[in-house]
N, CA, C and O of each residue as an XYZ file, in Angstrom:
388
protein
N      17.042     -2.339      1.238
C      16.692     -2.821     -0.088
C      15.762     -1.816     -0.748
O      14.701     -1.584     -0.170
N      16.016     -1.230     -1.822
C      15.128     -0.400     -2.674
C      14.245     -1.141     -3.517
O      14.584     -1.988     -4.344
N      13.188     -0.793     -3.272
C      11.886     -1.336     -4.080
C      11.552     -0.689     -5.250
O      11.614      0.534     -5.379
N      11.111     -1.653     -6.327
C      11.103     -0.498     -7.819
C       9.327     -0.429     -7.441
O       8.723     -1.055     -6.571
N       8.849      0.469     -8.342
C       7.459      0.903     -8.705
C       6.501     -0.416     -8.817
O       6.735     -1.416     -9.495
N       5.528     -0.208     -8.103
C       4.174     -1.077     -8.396
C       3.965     -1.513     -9.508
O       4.542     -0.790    -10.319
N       3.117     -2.822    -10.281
C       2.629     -2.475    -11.306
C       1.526     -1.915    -11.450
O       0.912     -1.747    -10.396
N       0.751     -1.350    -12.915
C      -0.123     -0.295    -12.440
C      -1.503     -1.001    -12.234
O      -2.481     -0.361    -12.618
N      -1.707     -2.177    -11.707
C      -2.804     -2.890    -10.911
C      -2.112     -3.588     -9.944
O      -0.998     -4.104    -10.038
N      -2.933     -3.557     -8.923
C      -2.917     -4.206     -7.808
C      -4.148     -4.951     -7.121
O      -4.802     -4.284     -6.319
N      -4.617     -6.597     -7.418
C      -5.317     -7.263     -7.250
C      -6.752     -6.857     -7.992
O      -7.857     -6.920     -7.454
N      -6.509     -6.478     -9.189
C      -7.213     -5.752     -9.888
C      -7.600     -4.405     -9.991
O      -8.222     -3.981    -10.965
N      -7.241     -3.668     -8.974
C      -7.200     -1.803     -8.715
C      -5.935     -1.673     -8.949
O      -4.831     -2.131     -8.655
N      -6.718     -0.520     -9.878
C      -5.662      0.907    -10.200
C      -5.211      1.597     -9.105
O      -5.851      2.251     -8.282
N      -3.477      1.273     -9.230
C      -2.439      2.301     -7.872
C      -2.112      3.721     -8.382
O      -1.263      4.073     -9.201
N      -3.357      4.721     -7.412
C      -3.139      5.641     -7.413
C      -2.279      6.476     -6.899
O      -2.279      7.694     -7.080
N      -1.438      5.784     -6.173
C      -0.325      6.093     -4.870
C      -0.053      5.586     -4.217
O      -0.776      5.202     -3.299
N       1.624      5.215     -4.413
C       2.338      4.357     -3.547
C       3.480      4.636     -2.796
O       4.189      5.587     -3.123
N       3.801      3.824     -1.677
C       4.971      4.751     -0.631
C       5.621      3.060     -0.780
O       5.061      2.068     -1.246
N       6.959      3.203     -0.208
C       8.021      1.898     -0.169
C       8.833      2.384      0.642
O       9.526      3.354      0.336
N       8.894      1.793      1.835
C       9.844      2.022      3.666
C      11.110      1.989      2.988
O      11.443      1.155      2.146
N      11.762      2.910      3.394
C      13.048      2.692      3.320
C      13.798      2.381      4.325
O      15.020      2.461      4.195
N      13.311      2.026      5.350
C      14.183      1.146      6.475
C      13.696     -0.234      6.365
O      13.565     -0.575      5.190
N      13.272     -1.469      7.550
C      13.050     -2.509      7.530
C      11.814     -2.682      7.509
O      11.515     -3.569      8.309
N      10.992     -2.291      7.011
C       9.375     -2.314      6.708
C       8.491     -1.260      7.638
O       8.854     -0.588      8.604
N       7.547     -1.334      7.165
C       6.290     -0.526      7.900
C       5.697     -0.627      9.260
O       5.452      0.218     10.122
N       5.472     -2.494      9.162
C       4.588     -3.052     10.266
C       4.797     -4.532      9.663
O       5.247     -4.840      8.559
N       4.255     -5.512     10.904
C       3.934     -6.950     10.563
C       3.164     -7.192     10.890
O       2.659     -6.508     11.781
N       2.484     -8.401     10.376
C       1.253     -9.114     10.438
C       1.567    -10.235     11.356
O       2.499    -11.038     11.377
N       0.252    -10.019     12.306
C       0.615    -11.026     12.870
C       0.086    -12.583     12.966
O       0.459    -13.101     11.914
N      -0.462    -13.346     13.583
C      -0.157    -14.328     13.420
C       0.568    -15.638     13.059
O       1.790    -15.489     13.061
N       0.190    -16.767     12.780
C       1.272    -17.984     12.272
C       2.288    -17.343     11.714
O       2.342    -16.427     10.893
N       3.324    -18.148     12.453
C       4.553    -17.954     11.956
C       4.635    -18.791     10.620
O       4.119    -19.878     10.362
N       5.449    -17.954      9.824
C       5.938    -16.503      9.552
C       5.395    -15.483      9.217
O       4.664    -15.247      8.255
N       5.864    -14.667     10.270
C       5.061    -13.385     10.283
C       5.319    -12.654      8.697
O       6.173    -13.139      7.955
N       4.622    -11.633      8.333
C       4.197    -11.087      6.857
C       4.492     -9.827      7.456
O       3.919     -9.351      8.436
N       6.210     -8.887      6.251
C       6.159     -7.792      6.959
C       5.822     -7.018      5.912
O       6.183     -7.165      4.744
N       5.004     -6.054      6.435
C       4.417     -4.944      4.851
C       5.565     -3.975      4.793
O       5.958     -3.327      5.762
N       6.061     -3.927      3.609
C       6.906     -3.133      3.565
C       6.609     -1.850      2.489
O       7.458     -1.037      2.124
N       5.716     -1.870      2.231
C       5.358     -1.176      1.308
C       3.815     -0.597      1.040
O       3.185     -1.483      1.617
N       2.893      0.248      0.575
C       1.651      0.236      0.569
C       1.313      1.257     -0.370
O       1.966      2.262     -0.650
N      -0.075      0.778     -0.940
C      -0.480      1.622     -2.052
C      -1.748      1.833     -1.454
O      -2.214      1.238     -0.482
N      -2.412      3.003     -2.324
C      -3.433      3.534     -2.129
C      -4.579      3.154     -3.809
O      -4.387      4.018     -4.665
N      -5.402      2.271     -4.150
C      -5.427      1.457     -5.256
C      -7.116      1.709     -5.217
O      -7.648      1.732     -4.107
N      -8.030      1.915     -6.547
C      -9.176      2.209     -6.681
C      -9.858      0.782     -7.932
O      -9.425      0.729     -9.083
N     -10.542      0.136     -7.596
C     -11.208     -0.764     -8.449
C     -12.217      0.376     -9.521
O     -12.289      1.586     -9.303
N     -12.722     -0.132    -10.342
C     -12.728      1.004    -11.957
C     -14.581      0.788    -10.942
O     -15.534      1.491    -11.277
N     -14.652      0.161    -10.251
C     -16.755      0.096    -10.399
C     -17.034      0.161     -8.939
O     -17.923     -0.449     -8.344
N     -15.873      1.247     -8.280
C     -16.491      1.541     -7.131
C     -16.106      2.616     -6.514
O     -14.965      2.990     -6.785
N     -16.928      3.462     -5.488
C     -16.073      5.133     -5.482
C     -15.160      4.885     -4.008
O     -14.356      5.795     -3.806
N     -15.170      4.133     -3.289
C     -14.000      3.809     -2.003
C     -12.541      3.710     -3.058
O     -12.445      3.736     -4.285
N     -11.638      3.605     -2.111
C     -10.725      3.326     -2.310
C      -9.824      2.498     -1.521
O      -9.987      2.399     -0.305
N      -8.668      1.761     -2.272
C      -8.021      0.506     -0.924
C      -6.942      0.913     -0.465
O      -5.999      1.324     -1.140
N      -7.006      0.812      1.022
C      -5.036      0.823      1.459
C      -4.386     -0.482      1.156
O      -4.799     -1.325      1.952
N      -3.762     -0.839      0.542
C      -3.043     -2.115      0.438
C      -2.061     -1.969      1.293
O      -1.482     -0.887      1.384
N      -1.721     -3.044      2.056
C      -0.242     -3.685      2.003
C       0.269     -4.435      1.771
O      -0.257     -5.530      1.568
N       1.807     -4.182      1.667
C       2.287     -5.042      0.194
C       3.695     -5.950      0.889
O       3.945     -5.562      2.030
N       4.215     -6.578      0.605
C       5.615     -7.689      0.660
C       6.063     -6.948     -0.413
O       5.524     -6.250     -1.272
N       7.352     -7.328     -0.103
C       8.687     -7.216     -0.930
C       8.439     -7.401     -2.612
O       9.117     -6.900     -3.509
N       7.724     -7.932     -2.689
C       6.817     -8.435     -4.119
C       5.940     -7.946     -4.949
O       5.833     -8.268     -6.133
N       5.052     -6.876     -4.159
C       3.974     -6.008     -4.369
C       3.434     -7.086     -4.318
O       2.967     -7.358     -5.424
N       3.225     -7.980     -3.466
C       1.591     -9.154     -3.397
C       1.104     -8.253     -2.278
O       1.822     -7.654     -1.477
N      -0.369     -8.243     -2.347
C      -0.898     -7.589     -1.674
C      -1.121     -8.795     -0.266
O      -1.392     -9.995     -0.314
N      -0.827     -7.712      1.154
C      -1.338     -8.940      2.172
C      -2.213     -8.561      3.033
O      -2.680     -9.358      3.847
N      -2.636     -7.037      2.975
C      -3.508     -6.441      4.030
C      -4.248     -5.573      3.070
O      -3.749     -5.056      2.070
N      -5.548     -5.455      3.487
C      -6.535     -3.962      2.734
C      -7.357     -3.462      3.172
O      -8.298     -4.254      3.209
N      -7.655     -2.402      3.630
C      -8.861     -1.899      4.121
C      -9.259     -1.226      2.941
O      -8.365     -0.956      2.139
N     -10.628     -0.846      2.628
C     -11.511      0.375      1.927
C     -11.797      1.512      2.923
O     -12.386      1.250      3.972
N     -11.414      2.729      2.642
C     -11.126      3.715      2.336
C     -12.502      4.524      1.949
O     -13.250      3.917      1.184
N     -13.034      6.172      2.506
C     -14.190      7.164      1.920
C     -13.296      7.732      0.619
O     -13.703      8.197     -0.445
N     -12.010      7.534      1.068
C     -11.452      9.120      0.111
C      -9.484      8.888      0.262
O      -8.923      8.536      1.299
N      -9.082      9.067     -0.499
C      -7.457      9.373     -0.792
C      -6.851      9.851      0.855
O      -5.844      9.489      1.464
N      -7.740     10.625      1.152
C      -7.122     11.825      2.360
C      -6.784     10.852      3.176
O      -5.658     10.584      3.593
N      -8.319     10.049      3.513
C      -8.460      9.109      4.976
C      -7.452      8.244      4.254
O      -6.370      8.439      4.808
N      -7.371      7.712      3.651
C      -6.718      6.580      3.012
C      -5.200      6.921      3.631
O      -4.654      6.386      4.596
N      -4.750      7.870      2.856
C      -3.438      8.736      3.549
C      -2.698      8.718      5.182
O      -1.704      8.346      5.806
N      -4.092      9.462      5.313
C      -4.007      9.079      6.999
C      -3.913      7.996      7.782
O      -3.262      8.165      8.813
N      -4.415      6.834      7.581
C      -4.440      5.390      8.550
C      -2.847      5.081      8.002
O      -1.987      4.852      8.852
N      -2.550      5.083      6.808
C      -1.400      4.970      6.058
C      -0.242      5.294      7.079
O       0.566      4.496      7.555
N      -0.358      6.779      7.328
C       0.549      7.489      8.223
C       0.660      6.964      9.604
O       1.689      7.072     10.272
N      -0.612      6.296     10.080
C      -0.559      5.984     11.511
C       0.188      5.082     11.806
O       0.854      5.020     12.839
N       0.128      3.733     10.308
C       0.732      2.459     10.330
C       2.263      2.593      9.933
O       2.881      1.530      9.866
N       2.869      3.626      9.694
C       4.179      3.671      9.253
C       5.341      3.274     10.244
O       6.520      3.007     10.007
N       4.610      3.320     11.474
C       5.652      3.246     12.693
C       6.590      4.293     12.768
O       7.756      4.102     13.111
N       6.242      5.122     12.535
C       6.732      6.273     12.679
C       7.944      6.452     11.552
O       8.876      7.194     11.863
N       7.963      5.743     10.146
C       8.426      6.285      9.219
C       7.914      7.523      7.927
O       7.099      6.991      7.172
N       8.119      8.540      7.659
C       7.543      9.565      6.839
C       7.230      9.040      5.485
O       8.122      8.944      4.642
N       6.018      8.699      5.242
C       5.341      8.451      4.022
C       5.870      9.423      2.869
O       5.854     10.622      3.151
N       6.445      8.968      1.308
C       6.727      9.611      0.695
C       5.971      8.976     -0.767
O       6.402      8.075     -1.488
N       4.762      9.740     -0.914
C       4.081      9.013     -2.111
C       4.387      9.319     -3.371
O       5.072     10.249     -3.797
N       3.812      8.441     -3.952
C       4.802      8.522     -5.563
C       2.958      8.304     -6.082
O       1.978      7.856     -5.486
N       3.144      8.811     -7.295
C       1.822      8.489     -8.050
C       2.333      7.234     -9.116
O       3.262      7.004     -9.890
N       1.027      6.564     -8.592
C       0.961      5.277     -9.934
C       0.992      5.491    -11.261
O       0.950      6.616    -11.757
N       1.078      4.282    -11.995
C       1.177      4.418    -13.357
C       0.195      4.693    -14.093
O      -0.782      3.957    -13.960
N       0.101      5.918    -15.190
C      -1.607      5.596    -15.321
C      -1.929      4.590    -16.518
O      -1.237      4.733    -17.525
N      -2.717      3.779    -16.522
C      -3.569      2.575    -16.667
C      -4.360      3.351    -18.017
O      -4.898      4.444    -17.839
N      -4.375      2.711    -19.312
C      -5.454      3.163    -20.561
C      -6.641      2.834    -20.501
O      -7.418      3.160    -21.399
């Protein structure tokens, strides 16, 4: 299933960069069933703070996972670890007025 583009907020942060699995998702969440599979993840900055968020996202762009982030790079990186070994291909967000 091809996923279209984020919108250009995500739980109130601006998506500075986003990737969308092109196989059967990234990773799942676990607990209570039904499990939550991220299939998607952005890299998203709130306007009144200098971290930044990894989101992960459902089929929906609802956000279901987030860590904060020093910097884009690290952000990048945990990104890459969680892919399950799919190649991250980031797209830049929309920019926001």
């Amino acid at each position: 299933m091809e996923m279209g583009q984020p919108p250009a907020q995500l739980d109130g942060a601006d998506v500075l960069f986003w990737a969308a699995s092109r196989g059967g998702g990234f990773y799942e969440l676990g607990g209570e069933p039904p499990h939550i599979r991220v299939v998607a993840m952005a890299i998203a900055q709130y306007s009144d703070q200098k971290t930044v968020s990894l989101f992960g996202c459902d089929g929906s762009w609802n956000v279901v996972a987030d860590m904060d982030w020093d910097s884009i790079e690290e952000a990048k990186e945990v990104a890459a670890q969680k892919a399950g070994g799919e190649t991250l291909i980031w797209h830049p967000g929309q920019k926001t007025s």
